[in-house]
Steps between C-alpha positions, in 0.01 A plus 500: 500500500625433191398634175373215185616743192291273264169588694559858515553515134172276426296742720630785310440390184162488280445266222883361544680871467622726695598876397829588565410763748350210716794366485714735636255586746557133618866542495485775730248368746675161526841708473616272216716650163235518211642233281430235811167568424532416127631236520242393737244541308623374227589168633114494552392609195364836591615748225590852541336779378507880435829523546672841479813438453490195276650275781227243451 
């Protein structure tokens, strides 16, 4: 079975965002690096949020 990224990230997010701890819990769950996940998104147009490290 494989995995659409894209629709994982839009069932995430809520009003086009997604907070950064989202997104890492995506990365782990679909065993991806973080920044795969980004980029993702943001080739979608879903924007990062609350991010605690500044990444996003």
């Amino acid at each position: 079975m494989e995995i659409d990224l894209n629709e994982e990230i839009m069932m995430a997010a809520r009003d086009g965002k997604l907070s950064c701890s989202k997104a890492f819990e995506l990365a782990e769950k679909l065993r991806l690096p973080v920044w795969k996940v980004g980029k993702a998104a943001e080739g979608i147009k879903i924007k990062i949020v609350s991010c605690q490290l500044g990444c996003f």
